[in-house]
C-alpha positions as CSV (number, residue, x, y, z in Angstrom):
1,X,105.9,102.1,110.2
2,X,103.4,103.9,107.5
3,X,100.4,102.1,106.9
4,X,101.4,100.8,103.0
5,X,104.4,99.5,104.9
6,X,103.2,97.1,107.1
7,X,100.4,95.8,105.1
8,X,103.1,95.2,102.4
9,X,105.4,93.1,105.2
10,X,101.8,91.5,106.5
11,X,100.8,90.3,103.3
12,X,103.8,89.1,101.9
13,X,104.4,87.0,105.5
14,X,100.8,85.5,105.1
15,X,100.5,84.8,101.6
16,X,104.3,83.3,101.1
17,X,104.1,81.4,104.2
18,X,101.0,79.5,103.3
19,X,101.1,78.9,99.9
20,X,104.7,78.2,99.0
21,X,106.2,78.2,95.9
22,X,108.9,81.2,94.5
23,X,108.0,83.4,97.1
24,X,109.3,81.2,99.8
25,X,111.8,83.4,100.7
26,X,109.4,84.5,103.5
27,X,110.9,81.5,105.7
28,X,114.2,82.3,105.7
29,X,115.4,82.1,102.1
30,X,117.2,84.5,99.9
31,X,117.5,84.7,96.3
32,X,120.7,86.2,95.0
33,X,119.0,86.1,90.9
34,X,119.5,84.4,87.7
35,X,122.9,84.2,86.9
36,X,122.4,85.2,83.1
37,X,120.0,87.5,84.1
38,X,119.7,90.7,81.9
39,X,118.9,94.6,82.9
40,X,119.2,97.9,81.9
41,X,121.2,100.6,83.3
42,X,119.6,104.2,83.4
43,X,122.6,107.2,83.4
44,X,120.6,110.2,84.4
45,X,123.1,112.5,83.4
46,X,123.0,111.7,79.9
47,X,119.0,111.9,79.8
48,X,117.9,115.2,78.4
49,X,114.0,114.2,78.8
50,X,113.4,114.1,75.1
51,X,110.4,111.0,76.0
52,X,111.5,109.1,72.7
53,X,111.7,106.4,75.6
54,X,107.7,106.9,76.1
55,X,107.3,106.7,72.5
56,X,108.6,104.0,71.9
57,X,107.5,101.9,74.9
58,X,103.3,103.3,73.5
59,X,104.3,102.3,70.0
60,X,105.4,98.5,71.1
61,X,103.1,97.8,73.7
62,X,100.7,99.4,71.2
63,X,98.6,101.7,73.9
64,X,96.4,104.1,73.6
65,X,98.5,107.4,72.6
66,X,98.3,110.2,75.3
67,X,96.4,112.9,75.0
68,X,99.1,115.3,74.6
69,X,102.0,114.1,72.1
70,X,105.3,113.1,73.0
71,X,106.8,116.1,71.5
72,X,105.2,118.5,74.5
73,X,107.8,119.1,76.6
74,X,105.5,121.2,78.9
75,X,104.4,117.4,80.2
76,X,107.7,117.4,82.2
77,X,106.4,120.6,84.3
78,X,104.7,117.9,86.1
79,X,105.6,114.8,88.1
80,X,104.0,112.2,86.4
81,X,103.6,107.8,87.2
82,X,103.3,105.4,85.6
83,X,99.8,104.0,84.9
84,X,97.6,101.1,83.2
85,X,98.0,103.1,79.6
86,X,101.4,104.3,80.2
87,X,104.2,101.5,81.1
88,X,107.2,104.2,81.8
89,X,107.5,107.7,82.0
90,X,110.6,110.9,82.0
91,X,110.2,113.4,84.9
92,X,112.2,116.1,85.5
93,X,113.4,117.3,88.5
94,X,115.3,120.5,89.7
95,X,119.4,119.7,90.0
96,X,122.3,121.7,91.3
97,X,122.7,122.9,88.3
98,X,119.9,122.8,86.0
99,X,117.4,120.1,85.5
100,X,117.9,116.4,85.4
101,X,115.6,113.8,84.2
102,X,114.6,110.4,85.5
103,X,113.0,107.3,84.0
104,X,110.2,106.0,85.8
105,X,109.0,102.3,85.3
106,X,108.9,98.4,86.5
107,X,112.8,98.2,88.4
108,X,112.0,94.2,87.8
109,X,113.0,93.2,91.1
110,X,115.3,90.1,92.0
111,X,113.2,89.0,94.9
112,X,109.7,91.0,93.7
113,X,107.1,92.3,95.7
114,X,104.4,91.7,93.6
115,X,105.1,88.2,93.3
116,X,105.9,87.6,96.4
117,X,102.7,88.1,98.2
118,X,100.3,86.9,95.0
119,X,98.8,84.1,95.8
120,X,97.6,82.9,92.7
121,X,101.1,83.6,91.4
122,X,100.2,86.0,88.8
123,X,103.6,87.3,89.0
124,X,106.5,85.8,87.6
125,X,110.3,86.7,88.1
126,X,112.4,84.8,84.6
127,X,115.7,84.4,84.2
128,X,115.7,86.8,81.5
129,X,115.4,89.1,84.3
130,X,111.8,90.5,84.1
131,X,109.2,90.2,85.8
132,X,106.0,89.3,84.4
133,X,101.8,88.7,85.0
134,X,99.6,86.9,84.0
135,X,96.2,88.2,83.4
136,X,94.1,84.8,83.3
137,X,94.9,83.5,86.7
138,X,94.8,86.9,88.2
139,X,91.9,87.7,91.2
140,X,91.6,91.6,91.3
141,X,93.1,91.8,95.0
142,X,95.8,94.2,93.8
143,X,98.0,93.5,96.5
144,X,100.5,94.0,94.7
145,X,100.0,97.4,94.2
146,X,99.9,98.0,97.8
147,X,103.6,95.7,98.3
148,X,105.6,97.3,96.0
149,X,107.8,100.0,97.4
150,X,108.5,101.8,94.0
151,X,104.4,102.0,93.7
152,X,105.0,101.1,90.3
153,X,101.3,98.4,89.4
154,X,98.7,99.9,88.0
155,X,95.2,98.6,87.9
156,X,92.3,99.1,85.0
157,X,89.7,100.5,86.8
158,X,88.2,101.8,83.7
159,X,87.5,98.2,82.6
160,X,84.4,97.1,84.9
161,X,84.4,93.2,83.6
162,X,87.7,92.2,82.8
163,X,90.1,94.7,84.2
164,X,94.2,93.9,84.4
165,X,97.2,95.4,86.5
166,X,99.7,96.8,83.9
167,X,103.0,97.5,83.7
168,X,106.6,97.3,82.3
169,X,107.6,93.9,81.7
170,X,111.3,94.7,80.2
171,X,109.9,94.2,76.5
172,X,110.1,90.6,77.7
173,X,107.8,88.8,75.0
174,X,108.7,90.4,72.1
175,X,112.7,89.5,73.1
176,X,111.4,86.4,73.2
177,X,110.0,85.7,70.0
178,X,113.0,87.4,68.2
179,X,110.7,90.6,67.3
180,X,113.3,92.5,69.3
181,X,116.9,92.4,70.5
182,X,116.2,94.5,73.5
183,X,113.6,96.9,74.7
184,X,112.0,99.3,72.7
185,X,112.9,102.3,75.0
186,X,116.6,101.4,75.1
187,X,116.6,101.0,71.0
188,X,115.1,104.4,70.9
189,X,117.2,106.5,73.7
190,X,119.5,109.2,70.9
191,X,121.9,109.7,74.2
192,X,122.6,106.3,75.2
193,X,121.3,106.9,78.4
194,X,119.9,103.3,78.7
195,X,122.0,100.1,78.6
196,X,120.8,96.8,78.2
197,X,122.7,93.8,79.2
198,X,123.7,91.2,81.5
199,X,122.9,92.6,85.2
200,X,126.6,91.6,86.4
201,X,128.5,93.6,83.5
202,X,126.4,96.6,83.8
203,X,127.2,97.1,87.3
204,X,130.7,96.9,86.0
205,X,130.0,99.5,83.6
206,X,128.5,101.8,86.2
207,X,131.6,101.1,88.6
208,X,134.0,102.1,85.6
209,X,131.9,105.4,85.0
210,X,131.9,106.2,88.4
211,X,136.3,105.6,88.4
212,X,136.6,107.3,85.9
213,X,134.1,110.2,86.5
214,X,134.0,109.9,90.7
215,X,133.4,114.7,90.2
216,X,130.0,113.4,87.4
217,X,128.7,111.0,89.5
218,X,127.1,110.0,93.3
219,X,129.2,106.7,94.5
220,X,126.3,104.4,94.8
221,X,124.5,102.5,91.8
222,X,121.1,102.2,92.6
223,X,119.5,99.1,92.6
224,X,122.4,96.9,93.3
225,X,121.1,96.3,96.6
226,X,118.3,98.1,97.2
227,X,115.2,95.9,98.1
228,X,117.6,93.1,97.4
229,X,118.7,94.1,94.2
230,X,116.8,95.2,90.8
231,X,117.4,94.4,87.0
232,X,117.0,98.5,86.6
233,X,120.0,100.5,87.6
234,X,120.5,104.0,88.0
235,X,123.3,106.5,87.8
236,X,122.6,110.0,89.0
237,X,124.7,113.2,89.1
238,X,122.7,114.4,92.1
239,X,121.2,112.8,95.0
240,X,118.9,109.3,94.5
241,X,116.5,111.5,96.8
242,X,117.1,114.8,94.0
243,X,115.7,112.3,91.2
244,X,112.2,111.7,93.8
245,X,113.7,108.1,94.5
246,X,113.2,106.6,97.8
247,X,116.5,106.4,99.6
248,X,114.6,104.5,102.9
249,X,114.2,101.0,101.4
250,X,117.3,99.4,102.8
251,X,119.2,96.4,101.3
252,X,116.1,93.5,102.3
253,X,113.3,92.0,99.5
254,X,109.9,92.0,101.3
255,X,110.2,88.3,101.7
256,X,113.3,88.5,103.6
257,X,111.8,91.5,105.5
258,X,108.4,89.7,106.4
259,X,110.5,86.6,107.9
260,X,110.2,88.2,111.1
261,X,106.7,89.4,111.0
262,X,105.9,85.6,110.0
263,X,106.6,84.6,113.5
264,X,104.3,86.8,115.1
265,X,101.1,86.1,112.6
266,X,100.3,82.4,112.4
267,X,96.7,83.3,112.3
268,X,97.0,85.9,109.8
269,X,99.0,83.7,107.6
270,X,96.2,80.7,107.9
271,X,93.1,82.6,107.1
272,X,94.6,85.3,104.5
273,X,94.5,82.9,101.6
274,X,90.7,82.0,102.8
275,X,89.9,85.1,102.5
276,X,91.5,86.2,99.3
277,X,90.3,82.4,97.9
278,X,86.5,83.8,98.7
279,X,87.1,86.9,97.1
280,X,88.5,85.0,94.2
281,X,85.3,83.0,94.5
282,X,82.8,86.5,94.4
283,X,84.7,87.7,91.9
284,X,84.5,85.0,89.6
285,X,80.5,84.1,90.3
286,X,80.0,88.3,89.9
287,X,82.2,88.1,85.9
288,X,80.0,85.0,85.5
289,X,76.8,86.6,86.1
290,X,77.8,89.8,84.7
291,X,78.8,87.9,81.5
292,X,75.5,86.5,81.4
293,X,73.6,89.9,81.4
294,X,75.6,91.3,78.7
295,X,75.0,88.4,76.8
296,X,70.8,88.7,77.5
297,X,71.0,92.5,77.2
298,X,73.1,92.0,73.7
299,X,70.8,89.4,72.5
300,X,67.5,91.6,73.8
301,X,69.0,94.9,72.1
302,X,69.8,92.4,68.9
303,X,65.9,91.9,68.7
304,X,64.4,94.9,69.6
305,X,67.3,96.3,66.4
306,X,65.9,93.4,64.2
307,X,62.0,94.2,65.0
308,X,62.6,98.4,64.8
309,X,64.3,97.4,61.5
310,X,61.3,95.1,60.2
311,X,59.0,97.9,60.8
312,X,60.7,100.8,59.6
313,X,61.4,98.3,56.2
314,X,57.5,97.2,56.1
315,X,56.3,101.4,56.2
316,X,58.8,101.9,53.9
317,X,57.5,99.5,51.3
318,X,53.7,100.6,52.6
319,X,54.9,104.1,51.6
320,X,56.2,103.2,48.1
321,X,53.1,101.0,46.8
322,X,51.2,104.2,48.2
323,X,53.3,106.6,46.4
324,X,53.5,104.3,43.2
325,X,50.1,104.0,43.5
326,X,49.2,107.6,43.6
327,X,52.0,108.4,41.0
328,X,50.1,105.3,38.8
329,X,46.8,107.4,39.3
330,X,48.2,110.9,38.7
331,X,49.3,109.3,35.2
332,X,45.8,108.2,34.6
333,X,43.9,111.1,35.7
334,X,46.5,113.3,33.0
335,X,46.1,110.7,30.5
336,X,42.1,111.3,30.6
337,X,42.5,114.7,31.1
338,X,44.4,114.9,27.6
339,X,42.6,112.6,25.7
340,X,39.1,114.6,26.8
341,X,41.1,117.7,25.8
342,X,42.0,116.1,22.5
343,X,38.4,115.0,21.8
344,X,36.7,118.6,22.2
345,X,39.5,119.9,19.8
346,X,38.5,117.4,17.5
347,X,34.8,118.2,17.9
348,X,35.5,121.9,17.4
349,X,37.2,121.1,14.7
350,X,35.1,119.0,13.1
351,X,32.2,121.1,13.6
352,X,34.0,124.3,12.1
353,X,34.7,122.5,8.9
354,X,30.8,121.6,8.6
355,X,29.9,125.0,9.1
356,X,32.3,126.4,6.8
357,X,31.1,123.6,3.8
């Protein structure tokens, strides 16, 4: 078992066990979803990796834009993930006969990893079908990154005081307050390669295209099952593996999975939230105090601004009495120098006339 494996099945057996709540599943129980749930079907052979899907996720998350614009192509050259300024992303990958193209971004789990093995319960799985987080109660331990098998949670490291774990959450608000009918990449797809709808009808749709097409398409939706079922599925012309999907994962959630690792780590299961609760606690003292310095080193940098300002404003008044001053006495001095001028003409004058009578 790799590494990211068993820390995954460890964590989630700890975590789940000790604090309870959805992710129970851990002791036995298995979640089948939300009846009315909804989902979106991916068909990767109608994607012609046009990234009109990236667009429009950037534009209604409102993220930064990329550094290169959606209408470079040349992206797709390379494999690409997902990442704390980019919620989904189109890679392409070499088929049997041509290219194909997959859609990379939050599969929205039934039983999810993430939330399974948060213990602060961060994470939230709705009936809607997404999956969701919650930045205010979250701790920084980014377990979840390290539980999810699609390695899909991505973590602002660039933000050193307040930093999140980001990712696709199926347009989930904004269907919520009526701002949209369904998410923004699925609006914008011109090939209808994404479907949205109820999870149960679009695995009819994908079992009809697959009867009706068996020489287009691989037998197998993927997602039905896998990890215990997701609320993104996929169709694919070529192999699941082709596409750079993992074809390993089995039919199991990680709480199911970590029901037998549970038995075998009662310690482990007992101190893990300890631990995690102090880190929460180091965390939080380390924001607090690094809250406090910005607000000394904002309110120190607000005075030294204020006193530079006060003297560069007092020398600049110095400097305009000085320079009225001298302008006043430039005036004076010419005045003088006229009138002195003016006198000695008049002298000269006067003194010519006397001569000449």
């Amino acid at each position: 078992m790799k590494r990211r494996q068993f820390l995954g099945l460890l964590g989630a057996a700890g975590i789940t066990a000790t604090l309870g709540g959805k992710a129970e599943a851990a002791g036995g129980h298995t979640f089948d979803g939300y009846p009315d749930a909804k989902g979106v079907l991916f068909d990767s052979t109608r994607c012609i990796g046009c990234r009109k899907c990236e667009a429009a996720c950037n534009k209604v998350n409102k993220l930064p834009a990329p550094q290169k614009p959606f209408e470079d192509l040349k992206v797709l050259d390379t494999e690409r993930r997902t990442d704390d300024k980019t919620y989904t992303v189109v890679n392409k990958y070499k088929g049997k006969s041509g290219p194909v193209f997959r859609k990379i971004q939050c599969n929205h789990c039934q039983e999810p990893a993430c939330a399974s093995v948060c213990f602060v319960k961060a994470f939230t799985k709705n009936p809607d079908g997404s999956v969701t987080y919650d930045p205010t109660v979250c701790v920084g331990c980014r377990y979840c990154m390290v539980a999810c098998p699609f390695n899909i949670p991505a973590y602002e490291y660039s933000d050193p005081l307040t930093p999140r774990v980001r990712k696709c959450t199926l347009c989930h608000d904004q269907i919520q307050s009526g701002e949209q009918t369904m998410p923004g990449c699925v609006a914008a797809c011109p090939k209808e390669a994404l479907t949205y709808g109820k999870r149960a009808d679009l695995i009819e749709i994908a079992r009809e295209r697959i009867k009706k097409h068996p020489e287009r398409y691989v037998n197998h939706i993927y997602g039905e099952k896998e990890m215990g079922g997701t609320n993104w599925l996929y169709l694919s012309g070529e192999s699941f593996g082709t596409l750079g999907m993992r074809e390993d994962l089995g039919n199991k959630s990680v709480p199911e999975i970590s029901a037998g690792p549970l038995s075998v780590v009662p310690m482990v299961a007992a101190l893990w939230p300890a631990l995690l609760g102090g880190v929460w606690a180091i965390n939080k003292r380390k924001e607090k105090v690094a809250e406090e310095e910005r607000k000394a080193a904002v309110k120190t940098a607000k005075a030294e601004v204020r006193a530079e300002a006060a003297t560069k404003l007092a020398k600049a008044m110095k400097d305009a009495e000085d320079d009225k001053n001298r302008a006043i006495e430039r005036e004076v001095k010419r005045a003088l120098e006229e009138a002195a001028a003016a006198a000695k003409e008049d002298a000269a004058a006067a003194k010519k006339d006397e001569e000449g009578a």
